[in-house]
N, C-alpha and C positions, 0 to 999 in steps of 0.2 A: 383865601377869599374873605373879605370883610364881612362882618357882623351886622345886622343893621338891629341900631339900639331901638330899643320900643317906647323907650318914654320919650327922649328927643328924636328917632327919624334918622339920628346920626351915623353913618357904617362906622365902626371899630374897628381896627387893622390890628388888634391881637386874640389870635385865635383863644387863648383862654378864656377870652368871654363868651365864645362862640363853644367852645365846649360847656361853660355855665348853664348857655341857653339850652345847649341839647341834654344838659343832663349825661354827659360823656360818660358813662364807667370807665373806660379805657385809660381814663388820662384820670382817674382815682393815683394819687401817689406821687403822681409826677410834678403837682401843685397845690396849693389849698387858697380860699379868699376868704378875707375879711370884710365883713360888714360894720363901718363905720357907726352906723343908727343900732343897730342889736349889743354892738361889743364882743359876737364872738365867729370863729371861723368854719370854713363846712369845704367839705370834698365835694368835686366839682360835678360829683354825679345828685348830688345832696335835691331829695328832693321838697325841700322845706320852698315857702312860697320864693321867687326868685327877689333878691334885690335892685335895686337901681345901680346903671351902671357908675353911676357919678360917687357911691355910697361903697362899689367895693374895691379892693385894693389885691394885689395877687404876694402871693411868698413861697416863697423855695419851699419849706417844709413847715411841720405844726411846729418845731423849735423858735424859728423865724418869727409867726403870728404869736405864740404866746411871748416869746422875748418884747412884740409890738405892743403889748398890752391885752389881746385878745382870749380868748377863753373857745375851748372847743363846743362843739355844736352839739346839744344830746340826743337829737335826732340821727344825724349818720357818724357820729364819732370820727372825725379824723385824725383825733390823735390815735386810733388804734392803726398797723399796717392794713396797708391798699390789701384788701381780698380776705380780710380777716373780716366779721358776722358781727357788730357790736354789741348782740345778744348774745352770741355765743357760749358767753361764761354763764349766764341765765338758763337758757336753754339746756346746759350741760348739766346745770344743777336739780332742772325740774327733769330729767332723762335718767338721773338718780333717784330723786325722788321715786316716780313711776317704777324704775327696775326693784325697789326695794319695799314697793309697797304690799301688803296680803293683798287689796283689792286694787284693781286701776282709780286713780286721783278723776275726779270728775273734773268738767273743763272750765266750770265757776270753781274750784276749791283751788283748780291749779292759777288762772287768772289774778286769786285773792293772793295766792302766794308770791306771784307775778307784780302785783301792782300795778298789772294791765286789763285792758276790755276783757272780754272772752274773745270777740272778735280778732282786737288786736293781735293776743296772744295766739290764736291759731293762725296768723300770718305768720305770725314771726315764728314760730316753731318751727313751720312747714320750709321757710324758708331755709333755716340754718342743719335741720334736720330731713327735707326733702319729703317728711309724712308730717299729718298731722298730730296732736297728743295722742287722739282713740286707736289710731294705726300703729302707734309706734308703740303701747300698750300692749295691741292685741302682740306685735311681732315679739316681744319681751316676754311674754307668755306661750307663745306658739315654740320660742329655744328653750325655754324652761320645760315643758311639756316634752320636748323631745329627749332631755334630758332626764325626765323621771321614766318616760315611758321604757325606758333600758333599763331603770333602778328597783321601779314601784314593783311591788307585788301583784298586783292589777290594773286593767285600764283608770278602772273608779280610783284605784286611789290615786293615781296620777294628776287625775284630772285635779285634784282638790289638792296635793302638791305646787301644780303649774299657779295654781291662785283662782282656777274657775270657780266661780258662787257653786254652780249647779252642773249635775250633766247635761242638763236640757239644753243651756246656754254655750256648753262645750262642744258638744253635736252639733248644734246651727254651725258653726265654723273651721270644726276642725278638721273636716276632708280638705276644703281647702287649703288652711294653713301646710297642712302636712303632707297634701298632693298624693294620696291616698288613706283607708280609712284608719284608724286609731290601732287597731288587734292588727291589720297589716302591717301598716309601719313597727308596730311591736314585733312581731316575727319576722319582722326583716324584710318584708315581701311576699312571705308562705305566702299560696294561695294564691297569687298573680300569676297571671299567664303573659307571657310575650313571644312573641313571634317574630322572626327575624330571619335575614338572608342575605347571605354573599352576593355581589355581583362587581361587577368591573367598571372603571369611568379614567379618565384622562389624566389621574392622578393617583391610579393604582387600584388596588381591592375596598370598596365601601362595604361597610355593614350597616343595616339600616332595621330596626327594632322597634317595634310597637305593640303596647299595651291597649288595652280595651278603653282607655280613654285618646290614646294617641299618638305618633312620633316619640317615643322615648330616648332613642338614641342615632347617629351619625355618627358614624366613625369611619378614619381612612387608614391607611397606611400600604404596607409592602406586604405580611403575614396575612391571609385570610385566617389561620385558627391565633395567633395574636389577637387579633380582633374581637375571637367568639370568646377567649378566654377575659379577657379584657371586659367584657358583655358579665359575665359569669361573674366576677369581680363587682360589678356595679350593683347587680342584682342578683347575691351570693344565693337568694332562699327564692328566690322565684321558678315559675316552671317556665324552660327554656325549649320553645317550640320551633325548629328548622324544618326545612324540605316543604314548606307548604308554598306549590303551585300558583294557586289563589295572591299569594303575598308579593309574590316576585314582580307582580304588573309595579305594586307601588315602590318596591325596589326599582323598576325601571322610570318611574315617572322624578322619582328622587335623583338617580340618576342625569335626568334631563334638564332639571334642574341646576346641577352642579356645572354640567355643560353648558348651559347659558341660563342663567342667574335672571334675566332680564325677565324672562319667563312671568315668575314671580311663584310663591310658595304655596299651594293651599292645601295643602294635610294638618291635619288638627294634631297638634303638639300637645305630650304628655311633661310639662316642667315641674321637675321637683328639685325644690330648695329651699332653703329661708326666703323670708321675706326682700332682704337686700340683695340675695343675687338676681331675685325673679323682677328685680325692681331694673337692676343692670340689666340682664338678659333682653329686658324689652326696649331699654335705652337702645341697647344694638340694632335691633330690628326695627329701630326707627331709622338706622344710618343708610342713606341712598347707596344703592348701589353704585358701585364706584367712584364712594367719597372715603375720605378717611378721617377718622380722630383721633386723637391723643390718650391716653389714658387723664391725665388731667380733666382735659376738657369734658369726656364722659363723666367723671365726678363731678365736673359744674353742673351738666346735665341734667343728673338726677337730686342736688340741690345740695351736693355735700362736697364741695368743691380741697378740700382736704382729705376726702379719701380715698387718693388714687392708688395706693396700695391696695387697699379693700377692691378695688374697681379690679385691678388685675387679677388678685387672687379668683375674681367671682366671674373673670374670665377663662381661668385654668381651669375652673371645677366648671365649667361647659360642657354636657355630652352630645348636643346635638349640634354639629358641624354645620356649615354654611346656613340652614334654616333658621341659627340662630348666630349674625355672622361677627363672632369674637375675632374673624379675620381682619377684619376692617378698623382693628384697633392698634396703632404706633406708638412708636418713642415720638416724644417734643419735640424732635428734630424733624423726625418723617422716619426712620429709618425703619427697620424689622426687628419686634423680640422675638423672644419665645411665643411657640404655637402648638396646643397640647398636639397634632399631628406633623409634624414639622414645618419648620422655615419654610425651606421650598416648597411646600404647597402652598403655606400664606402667600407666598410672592407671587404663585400663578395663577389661584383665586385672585390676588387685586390684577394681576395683567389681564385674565380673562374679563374682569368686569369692566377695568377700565376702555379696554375695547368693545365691550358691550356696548358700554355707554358714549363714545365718538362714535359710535356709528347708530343711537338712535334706542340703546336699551331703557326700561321703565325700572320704579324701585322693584323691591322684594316684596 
């Protein structure tokens, strides 16, 4: 379909201009333009003011426009590869900076270092790194912390190990970070209670586990004691409480669940992990029921579009089954991986959904 130019009124019958106007991502790579009045070239998603179409000129690649005489654009960089961060060697260097500093870098000392806004700079962070500086801080001290908490001789000294000022300021956030408190997660779990129970669903024996903040675990397979021992495993030092009556209803409502998805979930989740998997985990439980994604595409998701590696692993270290649906994740092609409770369930989790949803199911 023609373009229609804005300064003359005129339609344009090449769609390149018509991706210019829309600001295409997609067709990042595929071309780049030159602006005759500036002298230099921009990808076609570039969102710098638009030129005139009489002003710009199109080329196969950035070889092409700087061989023309033209010079790359320092706003969207297109001499770097389509889907590569033109910050990203910045960003990488200030993610150094922070991992290595005694205190977190303030977001004017990191900016200064930057030779950007403050403002600017926390776009662009967020962008290339998915968190902002103060986030990606705290997450850089919340793995160091969990690391000393195994080594230190005490909580306290820990804390002052990981890089906190204070305990004060350690306590404000480190239940969260850690998804239980400091001397638990130091004992492994001593002193947690979970409750747990067998029961049966359309895809064999579930287990299904909850802590006093929530859903800690979902598990399937063929073994009901695989399953408990498997539990036992996850949570080596905690007290492992079965045969409670009481428990079994929400065993059956999880159950119903897994039976028709469409449902939707509401038992309050106990998720413990890093910061990046809990970042993933929730990326999934945005994914409609009976859609799917790529693993790629989930690391775009969550703003780190090169770490589908990372994406997968922080799908294998999943304990809670369909609630949090690491099902709903493929190969680029479509096809099935690995599923920490088998293939064949992933395949009949998405067939059951996808029939959910032709006949009228709602998300998760």
């Amino acid at each position: 379909m023609s373009q229609l130019n804005e300064f003359t009124g005129l339609a344009d019958s090449d769609p390149r201009w018509a991706a210019i106007v829309e600001r295409d991502a997609s067709q990042d790579g595929a071309f780049v333009y030159s602006v005759r009045t500036t002298g230099v070239y921009c990808r076609p998603s570039c969102p710098s003011r638009r030129a005139r179409r009489e002003n710009v000129a199109f080329h196969d690649s950035p070889a092409s426009a700087e061989a023309a005489g033209f010079r790359p654009c320092k706003r969207c960089r297109p001499d770097l590869a389509a889907g590569v961060s033109p910050h990203a060697a910045l960003v990488a260097s200030l993610c150094r900076l922070i991992a290595e500093a005694d205190t977190p870098p303030t977001l004017a000392g990191l900016s200064k270092r930057a030779g950007l806004s403050p403002f600017h700079l926390q776009r662009v962070f967020k962008s290339v790194t998915g968190l902002t500086p103060a986030a990606y801080a705290r997450a850089v001290r919340a793995g160091a912390l969990r690391g000393a908490l195994a080594e230190a001789p005490s909580v306290t000294d820990a804390i002052y190990r990981a890089g906190y000022a204070s305990s004060g300021r350690f306590y404000e956030s480190a239940d969260r970070e850690l998804g239980m408190t400091p001397t638990a997660f130091r004992r492994r779990g001593a002193g947690c209670t979970i409750h747990f129970a067998i029961g049966q669903c359309a895809l064999g024996a579930i287990l299904v586990a909850q802590s006093e903040r929530g859903v800690c675990a979902i598990s399937l397979g063929d073994d009901p004691q695989a399953l408990i021992e498997a539990l036992q495993n996850d949570f080596p030092d905690a007290s492992l409480v079965g045969g409670d009556p009481q428990f079994d209803a929400k065993v059956a409502r999880v159950v119903g669940f897994v039976e028709a998805p469409g449902i939707g979930f509401d038992l309050p989740l106990d998720i413990r992990g890093t910061a990046f998997q809990r970042r993933v985990w929730q990326a999934l439980r945005d994914i409609p029921v009976g859609e799917t994604v790529s693993y790629s595409e989930l690391a775009k998701r969550i703003g780190m579009p090169s770490a589908s590696r990372a994406v997968a692993s922080a799908c294998a270290a999943n304990r809670i089954a369909v609630a949090i649906p690491c099902h709903r994740v493929v190969r680029t092609d479509g096809s099935l991986s690995g599923y920490r409770w088998g293939v064949e369930r992933k395949a009949a989790l998405l067939g059951r959904e996808a029939t959910g949803r032709e006949s009228g199911g709602n998300r998760a």
